[in-house]
C-alpha positions as CSV (number, residue, x, y, z in Angstrom):
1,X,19.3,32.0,-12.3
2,X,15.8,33.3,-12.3
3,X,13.6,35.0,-10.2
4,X,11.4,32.5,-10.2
5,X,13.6,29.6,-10.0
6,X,15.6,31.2,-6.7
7,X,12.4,31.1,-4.8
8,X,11.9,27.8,-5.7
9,X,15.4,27.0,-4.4
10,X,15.4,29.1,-1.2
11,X,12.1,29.5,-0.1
12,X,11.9,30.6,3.1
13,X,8.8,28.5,4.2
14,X,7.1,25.6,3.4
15,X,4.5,25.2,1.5
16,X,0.8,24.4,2.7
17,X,-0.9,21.3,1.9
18,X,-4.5,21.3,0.3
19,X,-6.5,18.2,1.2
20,X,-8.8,18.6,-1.8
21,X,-13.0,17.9,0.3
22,X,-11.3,17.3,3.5
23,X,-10.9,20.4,6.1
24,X,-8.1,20.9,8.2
25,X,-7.6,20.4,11.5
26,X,-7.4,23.4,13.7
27,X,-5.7,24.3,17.0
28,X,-5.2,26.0,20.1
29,X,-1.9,26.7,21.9
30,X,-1.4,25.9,25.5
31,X,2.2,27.4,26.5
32,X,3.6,26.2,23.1
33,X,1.6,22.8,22.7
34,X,-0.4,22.3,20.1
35,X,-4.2,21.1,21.7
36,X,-6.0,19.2,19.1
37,X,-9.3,17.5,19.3
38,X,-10.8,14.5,17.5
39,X,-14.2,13.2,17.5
40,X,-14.8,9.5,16.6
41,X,-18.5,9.5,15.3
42,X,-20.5,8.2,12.6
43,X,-20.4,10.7,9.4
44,X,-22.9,11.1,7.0
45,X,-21.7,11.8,3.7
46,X,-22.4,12.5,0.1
47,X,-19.5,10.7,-2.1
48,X,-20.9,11.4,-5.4
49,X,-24.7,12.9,-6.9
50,X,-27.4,10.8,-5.4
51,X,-25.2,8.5,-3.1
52,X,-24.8,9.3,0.3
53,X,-22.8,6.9,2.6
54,X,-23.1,6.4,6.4
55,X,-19.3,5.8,7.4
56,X,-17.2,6.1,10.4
57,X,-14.7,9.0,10.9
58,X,-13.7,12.3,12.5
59,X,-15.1,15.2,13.2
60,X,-17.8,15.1,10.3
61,X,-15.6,13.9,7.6
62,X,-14.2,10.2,6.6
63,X,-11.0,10.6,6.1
64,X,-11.0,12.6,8.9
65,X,-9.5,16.6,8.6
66,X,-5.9,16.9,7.8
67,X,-3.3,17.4,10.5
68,X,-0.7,20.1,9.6
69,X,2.4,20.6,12.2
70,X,6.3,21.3,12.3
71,X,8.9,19.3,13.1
72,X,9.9,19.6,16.5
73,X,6.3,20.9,17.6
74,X,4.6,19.5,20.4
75,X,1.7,18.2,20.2
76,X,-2.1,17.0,22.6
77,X,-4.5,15.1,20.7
78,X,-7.5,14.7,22.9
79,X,-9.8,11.9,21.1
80,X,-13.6,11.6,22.1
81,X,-15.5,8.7,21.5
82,X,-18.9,9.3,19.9
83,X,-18.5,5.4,18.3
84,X,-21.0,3.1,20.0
85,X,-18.1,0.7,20.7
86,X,-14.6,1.2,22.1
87,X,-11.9,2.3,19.8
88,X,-8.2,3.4,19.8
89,X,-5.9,6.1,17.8
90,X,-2.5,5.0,16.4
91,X,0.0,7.5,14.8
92,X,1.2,5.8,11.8
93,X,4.9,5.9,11.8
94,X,5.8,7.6,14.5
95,X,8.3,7.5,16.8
96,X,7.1,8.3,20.1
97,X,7.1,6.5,23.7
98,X,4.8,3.9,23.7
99,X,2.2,4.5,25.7
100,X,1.0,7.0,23.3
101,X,1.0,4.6,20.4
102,X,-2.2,3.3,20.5
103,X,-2.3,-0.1,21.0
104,X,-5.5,-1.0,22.3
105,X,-5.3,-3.4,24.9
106,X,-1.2,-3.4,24.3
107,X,0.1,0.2,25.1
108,X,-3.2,1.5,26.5
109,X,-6.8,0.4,27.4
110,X,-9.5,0.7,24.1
111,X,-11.3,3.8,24.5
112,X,-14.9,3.0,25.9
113,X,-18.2,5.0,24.7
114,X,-18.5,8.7,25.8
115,X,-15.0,8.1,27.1
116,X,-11.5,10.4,25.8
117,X,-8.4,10.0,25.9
118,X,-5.7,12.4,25.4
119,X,-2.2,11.9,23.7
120,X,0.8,14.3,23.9
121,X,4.3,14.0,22.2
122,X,7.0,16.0,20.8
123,X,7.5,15.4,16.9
124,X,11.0,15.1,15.4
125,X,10.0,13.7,12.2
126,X,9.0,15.0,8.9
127,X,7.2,13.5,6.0
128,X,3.7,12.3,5.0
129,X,2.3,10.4,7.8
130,X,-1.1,9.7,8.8
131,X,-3.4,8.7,12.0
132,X,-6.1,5.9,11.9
133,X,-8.3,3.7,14.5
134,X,-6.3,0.7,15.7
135,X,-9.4,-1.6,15.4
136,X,-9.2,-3.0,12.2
137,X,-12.6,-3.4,11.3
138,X,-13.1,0.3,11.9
139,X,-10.3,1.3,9.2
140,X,-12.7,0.2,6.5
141,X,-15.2,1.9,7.8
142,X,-12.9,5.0,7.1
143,X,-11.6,6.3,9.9
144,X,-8.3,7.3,9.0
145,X,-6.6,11.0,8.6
146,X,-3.2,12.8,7.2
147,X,-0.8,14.1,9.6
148,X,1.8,15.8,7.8
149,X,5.0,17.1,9.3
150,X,6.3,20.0,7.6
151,X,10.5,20.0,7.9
152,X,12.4,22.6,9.7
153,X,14.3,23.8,6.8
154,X,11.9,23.6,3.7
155,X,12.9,20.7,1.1
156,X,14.9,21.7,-2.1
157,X,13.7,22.2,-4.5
158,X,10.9,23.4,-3.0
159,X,7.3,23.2,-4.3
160,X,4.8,25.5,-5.4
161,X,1.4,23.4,-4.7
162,X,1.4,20.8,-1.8
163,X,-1.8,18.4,-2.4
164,X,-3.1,15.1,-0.2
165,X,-4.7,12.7,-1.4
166,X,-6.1,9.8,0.9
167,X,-7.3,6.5,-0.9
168,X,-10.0,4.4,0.8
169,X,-12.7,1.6,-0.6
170,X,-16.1,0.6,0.3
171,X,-18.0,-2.5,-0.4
172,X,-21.6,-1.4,-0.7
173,X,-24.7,-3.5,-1.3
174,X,-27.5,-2.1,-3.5
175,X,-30.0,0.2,-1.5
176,X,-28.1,0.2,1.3
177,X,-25.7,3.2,2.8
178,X,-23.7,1.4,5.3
179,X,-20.3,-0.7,3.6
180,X,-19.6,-3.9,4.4
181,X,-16.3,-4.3,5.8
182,X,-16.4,-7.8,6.2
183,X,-16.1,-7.5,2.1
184,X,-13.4,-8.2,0.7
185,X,-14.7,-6.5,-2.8
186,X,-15.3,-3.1,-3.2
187,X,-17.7,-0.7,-5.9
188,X,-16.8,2.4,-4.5
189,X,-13.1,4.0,-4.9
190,X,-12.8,7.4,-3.2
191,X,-10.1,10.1,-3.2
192,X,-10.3,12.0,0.0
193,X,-13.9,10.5,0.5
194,X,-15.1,11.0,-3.3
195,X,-15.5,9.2,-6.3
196,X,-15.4,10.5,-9.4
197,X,-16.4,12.5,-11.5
198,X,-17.4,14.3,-7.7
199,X,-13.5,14.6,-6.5
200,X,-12.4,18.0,-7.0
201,X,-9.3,18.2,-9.2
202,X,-6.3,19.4,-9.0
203,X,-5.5,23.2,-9.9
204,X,-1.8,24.0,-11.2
205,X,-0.7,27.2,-12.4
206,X,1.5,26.4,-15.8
207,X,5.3,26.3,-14.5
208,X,4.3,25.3,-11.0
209,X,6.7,22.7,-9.4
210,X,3.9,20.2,-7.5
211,X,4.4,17.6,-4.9
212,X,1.3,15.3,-4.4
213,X,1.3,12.9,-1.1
214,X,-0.4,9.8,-1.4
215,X,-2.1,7.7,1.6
216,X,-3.5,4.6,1.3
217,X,-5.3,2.8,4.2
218,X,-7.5,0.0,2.7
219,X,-7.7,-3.4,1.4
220,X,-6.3,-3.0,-2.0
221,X,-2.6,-1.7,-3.3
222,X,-3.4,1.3,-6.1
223,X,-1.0,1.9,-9.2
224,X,-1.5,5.6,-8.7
225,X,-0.9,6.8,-12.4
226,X,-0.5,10.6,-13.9
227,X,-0.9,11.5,-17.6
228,X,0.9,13.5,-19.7
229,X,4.1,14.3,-16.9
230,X,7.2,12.4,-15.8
231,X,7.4,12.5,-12.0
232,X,10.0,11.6,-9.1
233,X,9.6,9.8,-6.5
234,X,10.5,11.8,-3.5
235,X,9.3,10.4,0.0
236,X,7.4,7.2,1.7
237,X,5.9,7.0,4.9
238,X,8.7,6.7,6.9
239,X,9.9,10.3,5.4
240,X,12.4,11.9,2.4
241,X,14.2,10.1,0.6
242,X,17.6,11.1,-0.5
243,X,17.4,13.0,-3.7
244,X,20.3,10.0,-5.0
245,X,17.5,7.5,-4.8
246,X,14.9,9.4,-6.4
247,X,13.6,7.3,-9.2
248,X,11.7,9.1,-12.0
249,X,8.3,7.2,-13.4
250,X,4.8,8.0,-14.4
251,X,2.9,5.4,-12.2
252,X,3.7,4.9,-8.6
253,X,2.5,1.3,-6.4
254,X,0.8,2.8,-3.1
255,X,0.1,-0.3,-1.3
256,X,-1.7,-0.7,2.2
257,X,-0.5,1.5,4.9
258,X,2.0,3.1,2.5
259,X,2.4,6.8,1.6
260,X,4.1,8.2,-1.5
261,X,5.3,11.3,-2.5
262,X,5.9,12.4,-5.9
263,X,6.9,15.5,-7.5
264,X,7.0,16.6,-10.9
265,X,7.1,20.3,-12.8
266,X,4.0,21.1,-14.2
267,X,5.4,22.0,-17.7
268,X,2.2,20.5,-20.1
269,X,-0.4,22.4,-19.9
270,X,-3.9,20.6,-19.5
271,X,-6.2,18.6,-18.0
272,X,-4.7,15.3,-17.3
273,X,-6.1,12.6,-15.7
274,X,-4.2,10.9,-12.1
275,X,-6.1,7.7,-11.2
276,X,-5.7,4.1,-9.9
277,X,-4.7,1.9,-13.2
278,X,-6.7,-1.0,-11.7
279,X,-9.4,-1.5,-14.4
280,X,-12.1,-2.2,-11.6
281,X,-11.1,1.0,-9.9
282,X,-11.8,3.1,-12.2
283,X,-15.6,2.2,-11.8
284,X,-18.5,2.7,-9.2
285,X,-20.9,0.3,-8.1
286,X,-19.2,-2.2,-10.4
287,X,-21.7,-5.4,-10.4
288,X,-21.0,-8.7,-11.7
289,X,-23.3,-9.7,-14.0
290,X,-22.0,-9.3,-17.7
291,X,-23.7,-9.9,-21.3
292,X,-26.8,-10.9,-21.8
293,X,-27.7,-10.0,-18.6
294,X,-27.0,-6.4,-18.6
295,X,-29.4,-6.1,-21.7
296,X,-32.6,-8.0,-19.5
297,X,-35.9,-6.1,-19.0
298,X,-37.5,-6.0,-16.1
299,X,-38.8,-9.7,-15.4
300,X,-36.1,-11.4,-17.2
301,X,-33.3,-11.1,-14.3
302,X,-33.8,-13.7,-11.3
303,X,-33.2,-12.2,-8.3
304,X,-32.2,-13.4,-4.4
305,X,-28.7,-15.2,-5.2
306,X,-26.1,-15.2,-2.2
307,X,-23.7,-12.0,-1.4
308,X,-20.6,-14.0,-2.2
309,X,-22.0,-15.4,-5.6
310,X,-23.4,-11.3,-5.9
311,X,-20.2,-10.4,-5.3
312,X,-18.6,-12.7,-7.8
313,X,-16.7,-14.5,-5.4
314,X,-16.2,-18.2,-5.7
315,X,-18.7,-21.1,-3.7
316,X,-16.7,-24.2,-4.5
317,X,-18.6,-25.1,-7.5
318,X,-16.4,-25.5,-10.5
319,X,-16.4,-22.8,-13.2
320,X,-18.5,-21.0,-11.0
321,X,-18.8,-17.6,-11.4
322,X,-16.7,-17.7,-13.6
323,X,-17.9,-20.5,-16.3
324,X,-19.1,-19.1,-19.8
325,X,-22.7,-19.9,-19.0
326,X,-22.9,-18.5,-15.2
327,X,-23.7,-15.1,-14.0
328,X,-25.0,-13.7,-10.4
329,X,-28.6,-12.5,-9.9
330,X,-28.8,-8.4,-10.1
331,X,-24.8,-8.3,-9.8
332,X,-24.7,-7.8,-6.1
333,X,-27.9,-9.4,-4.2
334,X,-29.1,-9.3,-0.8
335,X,-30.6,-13.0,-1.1
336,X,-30.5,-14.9,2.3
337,X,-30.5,-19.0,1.6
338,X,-30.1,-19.1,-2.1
339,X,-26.6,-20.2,-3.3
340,X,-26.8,-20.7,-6.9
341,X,-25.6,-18.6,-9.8
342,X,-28.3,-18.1,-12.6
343,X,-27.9,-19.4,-15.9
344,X,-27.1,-16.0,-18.3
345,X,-24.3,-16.5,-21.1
346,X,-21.7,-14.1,-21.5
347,X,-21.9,-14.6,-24.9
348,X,-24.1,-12.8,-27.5
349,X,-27.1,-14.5,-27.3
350,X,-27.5,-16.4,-24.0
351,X,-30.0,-19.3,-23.7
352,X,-32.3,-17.7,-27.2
353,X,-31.6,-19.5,-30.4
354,X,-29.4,-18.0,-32.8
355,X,-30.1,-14.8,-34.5
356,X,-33.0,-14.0,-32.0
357,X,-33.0,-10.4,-30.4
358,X,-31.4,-9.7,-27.4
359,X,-33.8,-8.3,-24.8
360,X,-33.4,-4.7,-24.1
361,X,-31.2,-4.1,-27.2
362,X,-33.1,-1.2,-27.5
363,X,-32.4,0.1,-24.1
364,X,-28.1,-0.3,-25.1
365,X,-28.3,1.6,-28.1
366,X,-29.0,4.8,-25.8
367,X,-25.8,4.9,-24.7
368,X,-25.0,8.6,-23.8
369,X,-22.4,8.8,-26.7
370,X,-23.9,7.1,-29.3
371,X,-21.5,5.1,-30.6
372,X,-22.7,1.7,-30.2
373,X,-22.6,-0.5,-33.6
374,X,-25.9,-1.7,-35.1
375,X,-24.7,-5.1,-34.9
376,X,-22.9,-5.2,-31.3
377,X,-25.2,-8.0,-30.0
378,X,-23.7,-10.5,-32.6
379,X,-19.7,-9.8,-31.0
380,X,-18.9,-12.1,-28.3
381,X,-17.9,-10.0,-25.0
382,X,-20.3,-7.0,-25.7
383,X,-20.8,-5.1,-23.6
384,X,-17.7,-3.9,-21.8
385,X,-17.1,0.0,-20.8
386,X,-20.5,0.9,-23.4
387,X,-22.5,-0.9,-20.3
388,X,-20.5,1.0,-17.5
389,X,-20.4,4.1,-19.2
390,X,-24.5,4.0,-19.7
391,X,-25.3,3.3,-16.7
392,X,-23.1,6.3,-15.9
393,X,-23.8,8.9,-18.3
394,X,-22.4,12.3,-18.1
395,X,-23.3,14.3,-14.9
396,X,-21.2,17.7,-15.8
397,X,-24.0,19.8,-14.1
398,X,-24.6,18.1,-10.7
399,X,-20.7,17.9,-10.2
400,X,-20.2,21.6,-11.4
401,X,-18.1,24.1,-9.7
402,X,-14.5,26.1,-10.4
403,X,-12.2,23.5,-10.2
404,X,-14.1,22.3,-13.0
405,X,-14.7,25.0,-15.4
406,X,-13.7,24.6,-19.1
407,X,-13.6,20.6,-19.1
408,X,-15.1,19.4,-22.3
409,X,-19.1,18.9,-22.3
410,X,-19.1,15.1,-21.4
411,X,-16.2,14.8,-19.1
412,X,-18.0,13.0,-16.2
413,X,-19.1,10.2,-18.2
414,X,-15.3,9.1,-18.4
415,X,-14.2,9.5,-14.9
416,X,-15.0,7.4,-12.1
417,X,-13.7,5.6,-9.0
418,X,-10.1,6.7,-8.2
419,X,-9.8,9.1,-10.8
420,X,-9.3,12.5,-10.8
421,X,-7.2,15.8,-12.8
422,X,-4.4,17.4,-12.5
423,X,-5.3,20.8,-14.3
424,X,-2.1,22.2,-15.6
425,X,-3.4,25.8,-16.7
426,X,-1.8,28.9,-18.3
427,X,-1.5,31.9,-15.9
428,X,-4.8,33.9,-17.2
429,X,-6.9,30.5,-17.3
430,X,-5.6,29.4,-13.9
431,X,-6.0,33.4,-12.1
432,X,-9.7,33.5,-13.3
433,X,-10.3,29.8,-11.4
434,X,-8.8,30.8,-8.2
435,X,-10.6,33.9,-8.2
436,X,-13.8,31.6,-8.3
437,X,-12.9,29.5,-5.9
438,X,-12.3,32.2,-3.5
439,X,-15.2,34.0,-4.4
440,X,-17.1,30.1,-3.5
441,X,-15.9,29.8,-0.5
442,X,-16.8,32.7,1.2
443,X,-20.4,32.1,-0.2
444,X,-19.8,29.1,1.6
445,X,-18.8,30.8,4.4
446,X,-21.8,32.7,4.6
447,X,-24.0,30.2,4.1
448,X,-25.6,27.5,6.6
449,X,-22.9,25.0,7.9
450,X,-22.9,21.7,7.1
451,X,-22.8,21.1,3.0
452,X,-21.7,17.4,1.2
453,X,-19.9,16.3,4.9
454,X,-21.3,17.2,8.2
455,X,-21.6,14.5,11.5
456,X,-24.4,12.2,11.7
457,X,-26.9,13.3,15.1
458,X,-27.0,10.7,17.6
């Protein structure tokens, strides 16, 4: 047996878990409990270049910073409520007496403004869990957080990279930074609070045996999908499950208030994409409108339709929006009153007569790769991913930093929504990206606090 393979077998201690653009939680001891606190505010924060949300979360982050403990530890978590309406804290999965479980109104009172409340409880779990507001309409808003407990004895065979990664969704009108979580659609897919190409990938020496835990607290289920590896599937949110029932695969079904772990050995070196497999998800500020009306210039697009038609949800009108000859104003529009759909044909030439021009033709054919056929306009369906990826372009520079050094010129263009890398690199590529990242963070350190995530002043 190797070196290297007996220290994945035996190692003595577990091994951290990196919440990729999420801190960690720190704490205090108090004659061997673990004091925690947690601030429920508003948060103000950047989720990708040039699109900063106002959410709800903890401590200056949504999701809020990673909990790290050991099973058997004790535990106080005093919560504070910034929120300008009462909340409550509920610790997903565990067992504990009830009157910590946070119930509002059920196991204890909701949590008034300015008011705290403190929970304490001994731990005798392990696994991926997580912690989240018990008001529902406050979830979406996206206040949840991981809470992982790390097992006595380390798991066999144990890992060499730990990662978490948190899914959420937000339904967010044009010019506006506040979601909607009345929504039931969303255009923005974030991996601990970012969308891509802005989530910060995964780093992997070549060899490396990786376990990444995946928490879902939304409105959607995600296929969670990794390229070029095999994983297993190794825990859930209730905790490990017995290496007889692992089942090997390369996509994995998070749905709502699950977690998954998978592990895999890290044996193909590259960058390889890990992302939600629902088309729509791997998007941002997806809008409805299709065809001809993605080619309009300015004048040519009605405006002030109804949200739900925006949204491209049904209003009881039959094949609308989803008839051949119907499409919502401006995608998603802040109309108040108006109910109808506008006239705009998904087809190549709308309401013009055959063979006429498409407006803004001109405009499509600068599509940031290039590609686009003279004669596009005339094919039924057009355009598709050339439209998304347009009004994308690549961004390489205003997402630049070491976790991202050496992708192909262009990269960005291609990721976005849930969709991130796992970067599987050979021993000299992956030493030179640590050492920048080090060297980053204690720039960082040094520099004013605050950066992409910091609380909202109130």
């Amino acid at each position: 047996m190797s070196g290297k393979r007996f220290s994945r077998e035996f190692k003595a201690a577990n091994t951290p878990v990196q919440t990729p653009d999420v801190p960690d939680l720190p704490f205090t001891l108090d004659n061997g409990t673990k004091v925690f606190h947690l601030i429920a505010e508003p948060v103000k924060q950047r989720i990708a270049p040039g699109k900063t949300l106002i959410l709800w979360g903890f401590n200056g982050s949504a999701p809020g910073p990673t909990i790290q403990v050991n099973q058997g530890d004790r535990v106080r978590i005093i919560l504070e409520n910034h929120l300008p309406e009462p909340t409550s804290m509920h610790w997903h999965g565990f067992e504990i007496p009830n009157d910590v479980d946070g119930g509002p109104g059920v196991s204890q009172p909701p949590i008034k403004p300015g008011e705290r409340y403190v929970y304490e409880f001994a731990l005798h779990q392990a696994g991926t869990y997580f912690y989240h507001s018990h008001m529902a309409m406050q979830e979406m808003m996206g206040m949840l957080g991981a809470f992982i407990m790390h097992p006595k004895e380390p798991h066999r065979p144990a890992v060499d990279k730990d990662f978490v990664i948190l899914l959420q969704e937000y339904a967010v009108l044009p010019n506006n930074v506040v979601p909607n979580s009345m929504n039931m659609e969303f255009n923005w897919l974030t991996m601990n609070g970012k969308v891509g190409p802005a989530i910060t990938p995964l780093i992997v020496r070549l060899g490396d045996r990786v376990r990444i835990r995946l928490i879902n607290l939304g409105m959607d289920h995600h296929p969670i999908h990794l390229h070029g590896h095999t994983f297993q599937v190794t825990g859930t949110e209730g905790g490990r499950i017995p290496e007889t029932a692992w089942c090997p695969g390369n996509t994995v079904l998070v749905g709502v208030a699950q977690a998954r772990d998978i592990e895999f050995a890290a044996n193909n070196p590259g960058s390889w994409m890990l992302h939600c497999h629902l088309p729509h998800h791997m998007m941002n500020q997806m809008s409805s409108n299709v065809g001809a009306m993605t080619r309009a210039q300015r004048g040519h697009m009605p405006a002030g339709v109804s949200m739900e038609n925006g949204m491209g949800m049904l209003n009881g009108e039959p094949g609308v929006p989803t008839g051949v000859d119907y499409g919502p104003s401006l995608g998603r529009g802040t109309g108040v009153g108006s109910t109808n759909d506008q006239p705009a044909s998904n087809g190549p030439f709308g309401k013009q007569s055959p063979g006429a021009d498409m407006p803004g033709r001109q405009g499509m054919q600068m599509n940031s790769h290039g590609d686009i056929a003279p004669n596009a306009d005339s094919v039924p369906g057009f355009p598709q991913d050339a439209y998304m990826e347009t009004a994308t372009m690549a961004i390489d520079t205003m997402v630049e930093k070491p976790e991202n050094y050496g992708l192909p010129a262009g990269w960005s263009g291609f990721m976005q929504g849930m969709m991130t890398f796992v970067r599987v690199l050979p021993p000299d590529r992956y030493d030179d990206i640590m050492r920048s990242i080090q060297q980053a963070e204690k720039q960082s350190m040094l520099s004013m606090p605050g950066g992409d995530m910091h609380d909202m002043k109130h």
